[in-house]
N, C-alpha and C positions, 0 to 999 in steps of 0.2 A: 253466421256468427259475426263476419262484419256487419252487417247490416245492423244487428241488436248494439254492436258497440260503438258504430256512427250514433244509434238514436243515443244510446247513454249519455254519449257527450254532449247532443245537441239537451236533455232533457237541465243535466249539471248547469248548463251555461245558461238555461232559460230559468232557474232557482236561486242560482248565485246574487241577481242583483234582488231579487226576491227578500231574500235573506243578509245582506248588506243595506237592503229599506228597510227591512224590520229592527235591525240594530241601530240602524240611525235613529227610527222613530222614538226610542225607550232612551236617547237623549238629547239633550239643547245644549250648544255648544255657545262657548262662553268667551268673549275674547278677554284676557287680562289687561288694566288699564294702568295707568301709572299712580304707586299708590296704595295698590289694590293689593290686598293678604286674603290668605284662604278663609279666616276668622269674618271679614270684609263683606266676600264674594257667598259664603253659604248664610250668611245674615240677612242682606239684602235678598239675595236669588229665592233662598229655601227660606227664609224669616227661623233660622232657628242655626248659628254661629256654631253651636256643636255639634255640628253635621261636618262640619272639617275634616276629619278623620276618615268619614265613608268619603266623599269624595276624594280624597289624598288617597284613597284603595281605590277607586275607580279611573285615576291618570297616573300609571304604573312609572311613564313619562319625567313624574315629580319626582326629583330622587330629595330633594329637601323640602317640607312643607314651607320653612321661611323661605323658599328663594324663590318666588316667580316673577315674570319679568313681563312691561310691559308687549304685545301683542302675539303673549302666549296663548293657547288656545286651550282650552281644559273640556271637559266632558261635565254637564249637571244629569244625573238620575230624573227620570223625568217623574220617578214613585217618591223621588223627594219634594219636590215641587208642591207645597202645601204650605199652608200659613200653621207654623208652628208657635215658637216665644222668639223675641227678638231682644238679644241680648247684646250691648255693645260697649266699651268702654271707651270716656274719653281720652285722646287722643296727648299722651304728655309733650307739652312743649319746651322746648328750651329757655329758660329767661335769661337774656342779656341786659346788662345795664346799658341808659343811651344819653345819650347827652341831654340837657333839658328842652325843650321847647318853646320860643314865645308864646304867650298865652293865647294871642291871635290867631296861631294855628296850632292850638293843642287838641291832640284829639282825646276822648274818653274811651278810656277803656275798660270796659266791663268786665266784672271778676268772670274767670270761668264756674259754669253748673257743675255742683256734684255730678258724679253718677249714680242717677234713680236706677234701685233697685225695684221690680218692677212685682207685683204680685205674685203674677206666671212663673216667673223666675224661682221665688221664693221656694212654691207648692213643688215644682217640676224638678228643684235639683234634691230632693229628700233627704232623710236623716239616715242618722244610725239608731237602730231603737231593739228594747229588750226581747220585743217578740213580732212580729206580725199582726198589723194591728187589725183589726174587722169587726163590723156587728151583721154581717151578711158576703153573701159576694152575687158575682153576675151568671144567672143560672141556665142562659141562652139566649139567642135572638130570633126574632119573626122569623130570618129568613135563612135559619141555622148555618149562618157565620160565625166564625171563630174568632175573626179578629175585626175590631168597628173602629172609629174615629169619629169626627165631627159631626154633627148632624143625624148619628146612625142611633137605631134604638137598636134596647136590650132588655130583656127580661132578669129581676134579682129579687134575689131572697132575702131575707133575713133571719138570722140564725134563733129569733125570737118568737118568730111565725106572725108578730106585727104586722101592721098592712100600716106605710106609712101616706100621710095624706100628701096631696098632688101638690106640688111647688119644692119637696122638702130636695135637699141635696145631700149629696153622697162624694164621696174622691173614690175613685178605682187606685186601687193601691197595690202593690207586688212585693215580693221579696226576693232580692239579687243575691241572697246568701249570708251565710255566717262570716262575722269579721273577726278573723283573731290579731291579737298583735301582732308585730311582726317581730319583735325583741322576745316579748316572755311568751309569747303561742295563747298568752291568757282570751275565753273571749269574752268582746267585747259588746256583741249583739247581730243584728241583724243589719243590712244596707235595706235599706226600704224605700224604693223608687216610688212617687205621686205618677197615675197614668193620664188620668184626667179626672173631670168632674161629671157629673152626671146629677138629671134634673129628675125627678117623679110626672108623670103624663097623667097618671092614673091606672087602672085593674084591667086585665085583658085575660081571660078563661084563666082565672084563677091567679095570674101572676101579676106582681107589681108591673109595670112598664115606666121606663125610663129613657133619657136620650141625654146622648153624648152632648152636651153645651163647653166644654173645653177638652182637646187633648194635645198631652202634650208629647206620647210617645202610642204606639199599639193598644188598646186595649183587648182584653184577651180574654174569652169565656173561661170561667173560671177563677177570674181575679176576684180576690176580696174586696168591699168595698164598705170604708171608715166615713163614721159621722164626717158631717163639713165644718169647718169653723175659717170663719174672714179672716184674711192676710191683707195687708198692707204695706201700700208699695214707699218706699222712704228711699231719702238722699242718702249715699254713701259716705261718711266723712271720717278720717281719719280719729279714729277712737284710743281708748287707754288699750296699750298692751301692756301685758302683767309680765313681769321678769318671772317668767313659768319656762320649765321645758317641756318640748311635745315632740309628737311624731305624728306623721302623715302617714295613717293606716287603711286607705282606701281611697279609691280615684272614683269618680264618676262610669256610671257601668261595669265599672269592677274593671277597668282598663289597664295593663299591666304599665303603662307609660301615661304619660300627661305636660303637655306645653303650656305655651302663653292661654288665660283665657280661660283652661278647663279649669272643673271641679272639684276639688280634693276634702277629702275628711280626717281633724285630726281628734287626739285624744284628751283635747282640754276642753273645757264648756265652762258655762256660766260660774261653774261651783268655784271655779279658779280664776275669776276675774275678767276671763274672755268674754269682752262683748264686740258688735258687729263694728266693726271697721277696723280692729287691733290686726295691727299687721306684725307679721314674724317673719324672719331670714331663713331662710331653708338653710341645712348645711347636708352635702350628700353623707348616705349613710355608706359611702364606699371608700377605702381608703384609696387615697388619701382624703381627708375631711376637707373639705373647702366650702366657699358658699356658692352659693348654684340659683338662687330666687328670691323670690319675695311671694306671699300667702296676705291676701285680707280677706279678713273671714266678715261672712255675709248673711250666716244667721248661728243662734247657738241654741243647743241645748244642756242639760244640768253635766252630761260630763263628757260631751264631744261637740262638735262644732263642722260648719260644711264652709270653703274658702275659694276664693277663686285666687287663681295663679295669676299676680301684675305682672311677674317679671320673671323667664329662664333661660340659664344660659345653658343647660342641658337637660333633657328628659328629667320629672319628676317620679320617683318611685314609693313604693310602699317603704318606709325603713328611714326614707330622709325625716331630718329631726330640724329643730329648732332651739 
């Protein structure tokens, strides 16, 4: 009996570093620099800024997403480590008034760029729409995976029985669920996340065949997937807000919270003068009412609209109005 629980412990202590390699290996560690936000760090690192969240769950470490400091060390997923969308905003600066300059050493100083909103962006943060939209979905793959990305083929149908010709494109598309208000419960539609894009190759024992040419999150046998039509990527510029009231009735992934940077959806669109750039003041929908942010919204449709958060001084929830 000794003898079995001598080997026990030598077999334990000859696994352990086994198993502290294998943990190590599934991440890159990341020094923080001076400067540097989680917004920052999963932009540059993962090329895709809304990734903040999973890493903020994967260093338990972090007790405030804004406060890290520099030559902290954080943990990156190494299954996040993919070229996603890179999404950033510029950087506001202070303007001081300064005394004038002689002309002999004046320097020019060039207005700051908009911030380009970028195609990817556009397709990848999705709407609210009446139903689920599709003229087919994705009906397997060569190598019967369930979940593709980049580069990967898939076999899709179309709900038409069509055979569409080689070049034509398609969006994989999902449904995150029903949106009801948050005031009157009325609803309001669907959240309908873009997964990516997908290209026609040509016919393989009876199926369409297709590949992954953009994704922006999972795609998933079984997803539907919508005619394509071109997005274009434009300067963001401070636009007309309409003296309208709204509410913020969904977050990006149905996130029960949302900071600086994410994406929020509200209940005013096009029909009510919202166009892209019209920025609105959050006011919390908790008492006591105060103001809590700032929303510019970044694309619209006829009666909701999708925003990204410039400014908060506390979590944004479903219920905060305007």
């Amino acid at each position: 009996m000794k003898a079995i629980f001598i080997l026990l412990i030598i077999s334990l202590s000859l696994l352990m570093p086994l198993r502290i390699m294998a943990e190590e290996t599934n991440y890159v560690e990341y020094t923080v620099k001076k400067g540097d936000t989680l917004w920052d760090i999963t932009g540059g690192k993962l090329s895709d800024p809304f990734q903040w969240p999973n890493v903020w769950k994967e260093n338990p470490d972090v007790k405030n997403p804004d406060l890290i400091y520099p030559g902290q060390r954080l943990r990156l997923p190494r299954y996040m480590l993919q070229k996603q969308i890179n999404i950033k905003l510029p950087e506001e600066k202070e303007v001081r008034k300064k005394r004038p300059v002689p002309e002999e050493n004046a320097i020019t100083i060039l207005p700051r760029k908009p911030f380009v909103v970028e195609a990817d962006m556009l397709a990848a943060i999705g709407y609210i729409g009446k139903k689920t939209p599709g003229v087919g979905k994705i009906v397997s793959t060569p190598d019967g995976r369930t979940i593709i990305g980049k580069d990967d083929s898939a076999y899709i149908k179309l709900y038409n029985n069509a055979v569409p010709e080689k070049g034509k494109k398609f969006y994989a598309v999902r449904s995150l669920g029903v949106i009801k208000h948050p005031s009157t419960g009325k609803v309001l539609g669907k959240l309908i996340e873009v997964t990516g894009i997908i290209e026609v190759t040509g016919q393989e024992g009876g199926y369409t065949k297709a590949k992954v040419i953009k994704s922006f999150i999972e795609i998933q046998k079984g997803d539907p997937i919508d005619n394509y039509y071109p997005i274009e990527s434009f300067p963001l510029v401070k636009g007309k807000s309409p003296a309208v009231n709204g509410t913020v009735v969904a977050s990006r992934d149905m996130r029960l919270l949302s900071g600086n940077y994410d994406i929020v959806y509200i209940d005013r669109g096009s029909i009510d003068g919202v166009v892209p750039g019209s920025v609105f003041t959050l006011i919390t929908g908790e008492k006591p009412n105060r103001p809590i942010g700032k929303i510019q919204v970044i694309s619209t449709r006829q009666k909701s609209a999708a925003a990204i958060v410039t400014k908060s001084e506390t979590a944004i929830t479903r219920g905060d109005y305007f």
